[in-house]
RODO-2510 file (C-alpha; in nm, 4 decimals, decimal comma):
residues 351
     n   res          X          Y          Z
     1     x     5,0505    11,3107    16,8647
     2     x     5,2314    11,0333    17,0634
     3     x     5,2493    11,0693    17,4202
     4     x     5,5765    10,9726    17,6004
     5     x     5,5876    10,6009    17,8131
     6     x     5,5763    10,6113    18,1476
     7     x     5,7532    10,3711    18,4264
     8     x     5,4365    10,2525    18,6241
     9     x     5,1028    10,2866    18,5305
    10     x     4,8887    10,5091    18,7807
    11     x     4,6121    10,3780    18,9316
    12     x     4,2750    10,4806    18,7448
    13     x     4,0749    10,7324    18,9226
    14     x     3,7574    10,7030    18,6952
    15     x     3,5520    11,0344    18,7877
    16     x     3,8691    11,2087    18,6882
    17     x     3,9095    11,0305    18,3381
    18     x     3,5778    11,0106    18,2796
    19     x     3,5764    11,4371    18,3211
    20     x     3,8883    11,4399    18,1050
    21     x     3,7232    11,2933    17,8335
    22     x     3,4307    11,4521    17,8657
    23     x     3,6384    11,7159    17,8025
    24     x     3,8242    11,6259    17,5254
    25     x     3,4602    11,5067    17,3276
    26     x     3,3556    11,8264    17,3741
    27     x     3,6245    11,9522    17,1690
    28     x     3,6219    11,7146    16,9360
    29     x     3,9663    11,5542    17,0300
    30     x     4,0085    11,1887    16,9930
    31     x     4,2080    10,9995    17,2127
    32     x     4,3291    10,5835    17,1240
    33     x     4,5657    10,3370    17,2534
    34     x     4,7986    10,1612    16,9986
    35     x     5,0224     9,9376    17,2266
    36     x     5,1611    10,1040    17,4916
    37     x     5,1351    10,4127    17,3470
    38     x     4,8790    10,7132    17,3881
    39     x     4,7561    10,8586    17,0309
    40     x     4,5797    11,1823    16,9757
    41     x     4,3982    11,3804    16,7052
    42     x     4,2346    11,7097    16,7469
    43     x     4,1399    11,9765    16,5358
    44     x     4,3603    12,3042    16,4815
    45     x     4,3716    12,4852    16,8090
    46     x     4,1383    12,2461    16,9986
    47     x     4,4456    12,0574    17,2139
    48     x     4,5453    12,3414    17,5011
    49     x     4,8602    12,3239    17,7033
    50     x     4,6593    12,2158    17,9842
    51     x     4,4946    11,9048    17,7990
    52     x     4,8807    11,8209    17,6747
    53     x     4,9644    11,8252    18,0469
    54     x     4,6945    11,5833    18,1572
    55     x     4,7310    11,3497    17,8674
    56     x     5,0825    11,3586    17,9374
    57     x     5,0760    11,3391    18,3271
    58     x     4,7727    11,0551    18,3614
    59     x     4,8951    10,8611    18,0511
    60     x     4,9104    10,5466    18,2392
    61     x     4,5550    10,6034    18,4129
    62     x     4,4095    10,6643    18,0574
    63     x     4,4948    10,3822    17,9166
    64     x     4,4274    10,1910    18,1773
    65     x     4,0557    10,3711    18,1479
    66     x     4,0318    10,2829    17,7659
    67     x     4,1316     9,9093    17,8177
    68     x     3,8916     9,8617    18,0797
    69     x     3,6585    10,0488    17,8579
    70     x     3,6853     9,8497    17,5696
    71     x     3,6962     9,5307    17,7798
    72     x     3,3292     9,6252    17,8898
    73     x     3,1982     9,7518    17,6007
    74     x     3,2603     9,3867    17,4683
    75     x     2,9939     9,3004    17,7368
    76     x     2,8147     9,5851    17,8332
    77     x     2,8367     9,8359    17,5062
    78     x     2,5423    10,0385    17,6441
    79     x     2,6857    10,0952    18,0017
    80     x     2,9208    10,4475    18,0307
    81     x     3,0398    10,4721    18,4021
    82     x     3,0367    10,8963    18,4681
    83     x     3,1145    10,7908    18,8621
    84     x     3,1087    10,4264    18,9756
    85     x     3,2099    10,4132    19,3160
    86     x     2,9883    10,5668    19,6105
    87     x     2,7037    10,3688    19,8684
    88     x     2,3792    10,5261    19,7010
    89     x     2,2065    10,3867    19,4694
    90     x     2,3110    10,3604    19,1232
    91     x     2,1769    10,6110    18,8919
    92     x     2,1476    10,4858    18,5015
    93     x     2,0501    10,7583    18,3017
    94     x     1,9005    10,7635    17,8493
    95     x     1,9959    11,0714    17,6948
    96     x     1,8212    11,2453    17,5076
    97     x     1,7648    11,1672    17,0952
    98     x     2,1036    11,2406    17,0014
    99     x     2,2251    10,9894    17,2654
   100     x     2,5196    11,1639    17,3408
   101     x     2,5970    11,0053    17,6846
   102     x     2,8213    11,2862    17,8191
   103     x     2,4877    11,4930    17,9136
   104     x     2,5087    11,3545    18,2663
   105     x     2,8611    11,4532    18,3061
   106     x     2,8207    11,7816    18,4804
   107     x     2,5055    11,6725    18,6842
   108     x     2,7038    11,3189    18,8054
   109     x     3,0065    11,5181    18,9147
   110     x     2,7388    11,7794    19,1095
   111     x     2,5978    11,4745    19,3199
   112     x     2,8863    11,4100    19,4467
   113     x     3,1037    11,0856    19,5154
   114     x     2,8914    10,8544    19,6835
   115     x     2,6734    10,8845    19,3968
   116     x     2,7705    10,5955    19,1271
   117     x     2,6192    10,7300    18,7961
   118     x     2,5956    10,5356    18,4845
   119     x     2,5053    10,7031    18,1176
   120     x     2,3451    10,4888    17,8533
   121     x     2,4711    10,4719    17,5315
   122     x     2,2023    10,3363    17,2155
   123     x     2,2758    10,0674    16,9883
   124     x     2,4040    10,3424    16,6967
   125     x     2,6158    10,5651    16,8767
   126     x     2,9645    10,3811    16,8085
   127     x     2,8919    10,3566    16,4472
   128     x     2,9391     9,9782    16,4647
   129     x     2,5854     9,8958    16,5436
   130     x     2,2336     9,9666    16,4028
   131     x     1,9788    10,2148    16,5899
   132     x     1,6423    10,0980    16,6962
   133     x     1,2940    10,2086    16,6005
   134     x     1,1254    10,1446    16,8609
   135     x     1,0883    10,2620    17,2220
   136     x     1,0371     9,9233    17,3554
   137     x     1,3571     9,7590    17,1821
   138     x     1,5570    10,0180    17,2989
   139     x     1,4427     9,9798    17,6927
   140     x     1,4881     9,6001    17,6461
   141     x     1,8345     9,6882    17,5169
   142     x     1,9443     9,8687    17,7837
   143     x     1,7565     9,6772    18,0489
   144     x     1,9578     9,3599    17,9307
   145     x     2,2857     9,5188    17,9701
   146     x     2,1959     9,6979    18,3448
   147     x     2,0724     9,3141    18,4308
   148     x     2,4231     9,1957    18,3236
   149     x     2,6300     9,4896    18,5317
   150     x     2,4285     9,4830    18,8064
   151     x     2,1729     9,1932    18,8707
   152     x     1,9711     9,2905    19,1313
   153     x     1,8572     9,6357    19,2094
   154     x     1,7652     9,8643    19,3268
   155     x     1,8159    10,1581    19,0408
   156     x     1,7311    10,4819    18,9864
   157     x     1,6368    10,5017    18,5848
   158     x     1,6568    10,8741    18,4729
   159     x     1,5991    11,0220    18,1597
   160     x     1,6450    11,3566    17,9816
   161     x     1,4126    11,5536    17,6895
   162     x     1,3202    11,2643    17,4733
   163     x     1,4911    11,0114    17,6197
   164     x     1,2398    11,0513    17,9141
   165     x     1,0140    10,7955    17,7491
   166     x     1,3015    10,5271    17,6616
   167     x     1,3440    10,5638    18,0920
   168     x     0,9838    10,5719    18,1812
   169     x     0,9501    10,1964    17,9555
   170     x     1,2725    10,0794    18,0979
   171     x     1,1796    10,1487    18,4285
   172     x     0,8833     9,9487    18,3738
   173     x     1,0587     9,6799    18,1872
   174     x     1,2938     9,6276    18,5150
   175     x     0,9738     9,6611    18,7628
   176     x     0,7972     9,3936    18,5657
   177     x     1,0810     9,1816    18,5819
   178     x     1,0972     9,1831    18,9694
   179     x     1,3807     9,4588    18,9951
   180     x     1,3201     9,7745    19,2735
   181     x     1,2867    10,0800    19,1048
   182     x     1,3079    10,3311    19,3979
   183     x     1,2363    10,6177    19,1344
   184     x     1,1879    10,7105    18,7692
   185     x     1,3707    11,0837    18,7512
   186     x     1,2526    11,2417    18,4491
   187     x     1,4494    11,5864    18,3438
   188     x     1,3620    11,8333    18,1462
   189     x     1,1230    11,5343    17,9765
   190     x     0,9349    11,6135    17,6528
   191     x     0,6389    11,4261    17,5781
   192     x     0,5953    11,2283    17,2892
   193     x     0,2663    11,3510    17,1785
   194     x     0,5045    11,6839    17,1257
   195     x     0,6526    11,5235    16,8522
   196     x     0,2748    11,4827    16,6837
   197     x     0,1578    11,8220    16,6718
   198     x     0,3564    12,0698    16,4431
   199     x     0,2819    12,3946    16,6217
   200     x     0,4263    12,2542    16,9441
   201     x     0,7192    12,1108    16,7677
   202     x     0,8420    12,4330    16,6020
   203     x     0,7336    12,6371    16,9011
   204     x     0,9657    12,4191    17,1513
   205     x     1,2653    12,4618    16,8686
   206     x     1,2537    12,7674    16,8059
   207     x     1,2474    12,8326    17,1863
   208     x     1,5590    12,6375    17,2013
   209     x     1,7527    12,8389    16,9520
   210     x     1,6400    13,1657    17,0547
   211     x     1,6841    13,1429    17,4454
   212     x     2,0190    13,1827    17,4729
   213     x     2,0468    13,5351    17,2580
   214     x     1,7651    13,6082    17,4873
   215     x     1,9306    13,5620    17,7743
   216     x     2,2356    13,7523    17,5846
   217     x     2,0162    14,0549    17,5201
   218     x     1,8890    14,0677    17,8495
   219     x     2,2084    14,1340    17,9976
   220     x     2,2626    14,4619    17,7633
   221     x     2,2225    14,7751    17,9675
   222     x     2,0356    15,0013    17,7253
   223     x     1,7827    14,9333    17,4261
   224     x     2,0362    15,0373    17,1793
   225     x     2,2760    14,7984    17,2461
   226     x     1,9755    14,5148    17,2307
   227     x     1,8671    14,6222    16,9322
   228     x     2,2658    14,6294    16,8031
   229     x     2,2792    14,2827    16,9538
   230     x     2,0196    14,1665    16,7605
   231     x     2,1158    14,3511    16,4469
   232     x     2,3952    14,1504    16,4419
   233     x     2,2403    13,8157    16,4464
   234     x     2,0823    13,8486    16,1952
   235     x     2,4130    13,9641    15,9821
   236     x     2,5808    13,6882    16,1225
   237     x     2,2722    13,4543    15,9588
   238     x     2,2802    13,6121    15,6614
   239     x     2,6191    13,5655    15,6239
   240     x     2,6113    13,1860    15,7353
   241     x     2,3219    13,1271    15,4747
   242     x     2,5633    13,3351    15,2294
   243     x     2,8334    13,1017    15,3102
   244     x     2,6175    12,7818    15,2651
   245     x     2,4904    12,8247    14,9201
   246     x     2,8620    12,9189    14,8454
   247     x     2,9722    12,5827    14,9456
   248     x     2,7205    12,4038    14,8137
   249     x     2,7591    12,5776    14,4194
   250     x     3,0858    12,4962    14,4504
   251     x     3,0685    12,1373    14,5318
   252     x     3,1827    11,9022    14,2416
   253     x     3,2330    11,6094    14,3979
   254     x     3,0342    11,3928    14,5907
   255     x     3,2010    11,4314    15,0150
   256     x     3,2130    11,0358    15,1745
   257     x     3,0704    11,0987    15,5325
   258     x     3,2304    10,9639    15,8795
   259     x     3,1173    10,6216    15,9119
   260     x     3,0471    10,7093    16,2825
   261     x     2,8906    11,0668    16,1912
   262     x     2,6904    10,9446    15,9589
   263     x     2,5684    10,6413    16,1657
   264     x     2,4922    10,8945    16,4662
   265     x     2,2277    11,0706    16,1941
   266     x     2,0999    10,7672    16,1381
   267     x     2,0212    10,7551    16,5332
   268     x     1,8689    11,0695    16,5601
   269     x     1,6733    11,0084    16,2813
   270     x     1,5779    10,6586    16,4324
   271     x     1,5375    10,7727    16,7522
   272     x     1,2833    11,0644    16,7100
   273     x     1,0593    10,8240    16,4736
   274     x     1,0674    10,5828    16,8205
   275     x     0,9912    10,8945    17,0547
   276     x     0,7162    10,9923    16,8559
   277     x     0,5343    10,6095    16,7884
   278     x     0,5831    10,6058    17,1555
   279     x     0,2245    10,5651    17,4111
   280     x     0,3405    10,5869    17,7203
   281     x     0,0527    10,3443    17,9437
   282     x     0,0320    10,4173    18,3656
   283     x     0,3061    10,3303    18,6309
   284     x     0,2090    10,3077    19,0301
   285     x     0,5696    10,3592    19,0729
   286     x     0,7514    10,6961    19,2255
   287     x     0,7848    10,9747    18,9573
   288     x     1,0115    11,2835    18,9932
   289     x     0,9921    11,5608    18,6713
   290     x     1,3369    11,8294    18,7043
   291     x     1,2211    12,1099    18,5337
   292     x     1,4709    12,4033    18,4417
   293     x     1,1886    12,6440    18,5909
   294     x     0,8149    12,6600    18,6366
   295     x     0,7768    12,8643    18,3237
   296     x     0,8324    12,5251    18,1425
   297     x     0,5441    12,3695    18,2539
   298     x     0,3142    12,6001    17,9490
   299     x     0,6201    12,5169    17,7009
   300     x     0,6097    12,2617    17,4064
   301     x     0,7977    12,0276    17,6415
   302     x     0,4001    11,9858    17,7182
   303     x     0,4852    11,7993    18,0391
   304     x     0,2304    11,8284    18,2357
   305     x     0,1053    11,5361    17,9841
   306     x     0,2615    11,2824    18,1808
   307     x     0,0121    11,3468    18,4691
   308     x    -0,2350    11,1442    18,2451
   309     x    -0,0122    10,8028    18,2911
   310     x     0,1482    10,9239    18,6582
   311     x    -0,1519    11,1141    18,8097
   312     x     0,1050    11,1098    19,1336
   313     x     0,4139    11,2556    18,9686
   314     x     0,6203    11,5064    19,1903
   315     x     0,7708    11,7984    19,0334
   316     x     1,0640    11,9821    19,1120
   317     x     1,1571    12,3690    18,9254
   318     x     1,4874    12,4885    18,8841
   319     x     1,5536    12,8572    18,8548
   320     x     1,4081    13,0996    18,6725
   321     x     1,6954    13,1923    18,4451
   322     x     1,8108    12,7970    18,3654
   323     x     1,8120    12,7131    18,0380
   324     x     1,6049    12,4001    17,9726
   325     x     1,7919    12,2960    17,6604
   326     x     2,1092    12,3166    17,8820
   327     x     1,9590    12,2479    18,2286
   328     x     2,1774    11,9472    18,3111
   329     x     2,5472    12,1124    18,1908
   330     x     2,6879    12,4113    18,3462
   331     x     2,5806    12,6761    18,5328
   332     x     2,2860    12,5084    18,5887
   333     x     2,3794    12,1563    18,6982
   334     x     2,4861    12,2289    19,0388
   335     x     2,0770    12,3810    19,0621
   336     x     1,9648    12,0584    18,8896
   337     x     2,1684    11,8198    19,1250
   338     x     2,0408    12,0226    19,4466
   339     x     1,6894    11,9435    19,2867
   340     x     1,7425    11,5286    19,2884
   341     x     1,8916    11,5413    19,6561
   342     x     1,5371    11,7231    19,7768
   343     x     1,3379    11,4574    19,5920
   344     x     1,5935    11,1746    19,7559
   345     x     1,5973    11,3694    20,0735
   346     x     1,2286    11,3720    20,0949
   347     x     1,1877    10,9810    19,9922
   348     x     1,4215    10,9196    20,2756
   349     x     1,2157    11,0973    20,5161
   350     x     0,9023    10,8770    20,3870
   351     x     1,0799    10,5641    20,4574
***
């Protein structure tokens, strides 16, 4: 799909693109600039007359967006801007495993506009570059690049699930280095001894697969319709398994993967070998933990661990209904993000 030229470009309003496209990645919708013209591919269904109208009516302030984008990312591949204006201080947040760096998206735009937040993308993601192995390498990685956008502090470093320990060493990285760390905010964190014990590990996934037809269930009025509920998960598996060794009898020829797919398996892969070599060793510095409730402090998460390395961690519980897997997208975000103004509320207070 090409987009009609505009007159005059619009000025860039990056919370606003940066929510677009959040967006659009969610759907799976790719967006490129060839020229002065706006390009588009989505799957069947996936572009709705309301993304048409903003791709059509903020042409010129997306590809403004993309050519600044790809400007940086020639310097700074690692840095993703979710809000980069405000007076506080800057937030610069490791995703989990996956690295998807659109995790923060709904928690930046919760914290409001004063609030520059910056996700951090790992060496792997754009399917250019090769993932690292190691916790360490990756914190130096990212430290480098923070150095480079911003060279003195202070930052916030934050982390979520596993990328918790890539923050915790990068947060050290930048103290040791003479940088302010105000705070380490660590949400939702898994430990990486987790990722060393089987039972945990299969306890904490299963959790995360099963919560959400919990929470489905729970909303059914009698026991009937539960029990129909659940009936019918468990057609719908069959049926999926069913499905699966379908497609894969009939498969004759050999399918060539997405170069950028395949290298984003390769980071996952990478990345949970790196999470699991991982010992984290003690920080003096000021530790926050976001948990999606208190129940998660007995769940494989097993975070209560990082008490052994920050004896003088705070912790902060979201509701009891928030799902941890989810904790930082919506509904929960605007929970999570009244969470991290308490903790800064209450350092303010100290000071």
């Amino acid at each position: 799909m090409a987009v009609s030229s505009m007159k005059s470009p619009i000025s860039a309003d990056l919370t606003q693109v940066s929510e677009l496209f959040a967006g659009l990645a969610a759907k799976d919708i790719k967006v490129w600039v060839e020229g002065d013209r706006l390009r588009c591919n989505a799957p069947a269904g996936a572009l709705t007359a309301e993304f048409r109208d903003q791709l059509r009516d903020r042409k010129g302030e997306i590809i403004a967006f993309l050519n600044m984008a790809t400007a940086a990312a020639r310097q700074q591949p690692a840095i993703i801007p979710l809000q980069s204006r405000g007076t506080r201080t800057p937030i610069y947040a490791v995703a989990g495993h996956v690295g998807a760096p659109f995790t923060f998206s709904d928690l930046s735009k919760h914290l409001g506009d004063d609030q520059p937040f910056y996700a951090l993308q790992p060496s792997g993601w754009d399917g250019r570059s090769e993932p690292m192995d190691r916790v360490e390498d990756i914190a130096e990685y990212f430290a480098r690049q923070i150095v480079e956008c911003q060279p003195t502090g202070p930052y916030i470093i934050a982390g979520f699930c596993s990328g918790a320990a890539t923050a915790f060493e990068l947060a050290k990285i930048l103290g040791q280095r003479g940088a302010e760390v105000p705070c380490i905010a660590l949400f939702g964190p898994l430990h990486p001894t987790t990722y060393r014990e089987l039972p945990r590990l299969l306890y904490f996934l299963a959790r995360r697969s099963v919560y959400p037809h919990l929470q489905e269930m729970a909303k059914l009025p009698t026991f009937g319709a539960r029990l129909r509920y659940f009936g019918g998960r468990l057609r719908n598996l069959g049926e999926r398994v069913r499905a699966l060794v379908t497609r894969v009898r009939k498969s004759k020829e050999p399918v060539t993967a997405d170069p950028v797919l395949a290298s984003r398996a390769r980071l996952k892969s990478t990345a949970i070998t790196a999470f699991r070599r991982y010992i984290p060793t003690p920080y003096s510095g000021r530790v926050c933990i976001f948990l999606p409730n208190k129940a998660w402090l007995r769940s494989g998460a097993a975070p209560l661990r990082w008490l052994r390395v920050v004896p003088h961690a705070e912790f902060y519980f979201g509701p009891e209904d928030c799902n941890g897997s989810l904790m930082l997208e919506e509904p929960d975000a605007p929970a999570i993000a009244e969470l991290y103004r308490q903790a800064t509320q209450k350092a303010e207070r100290l000071t």
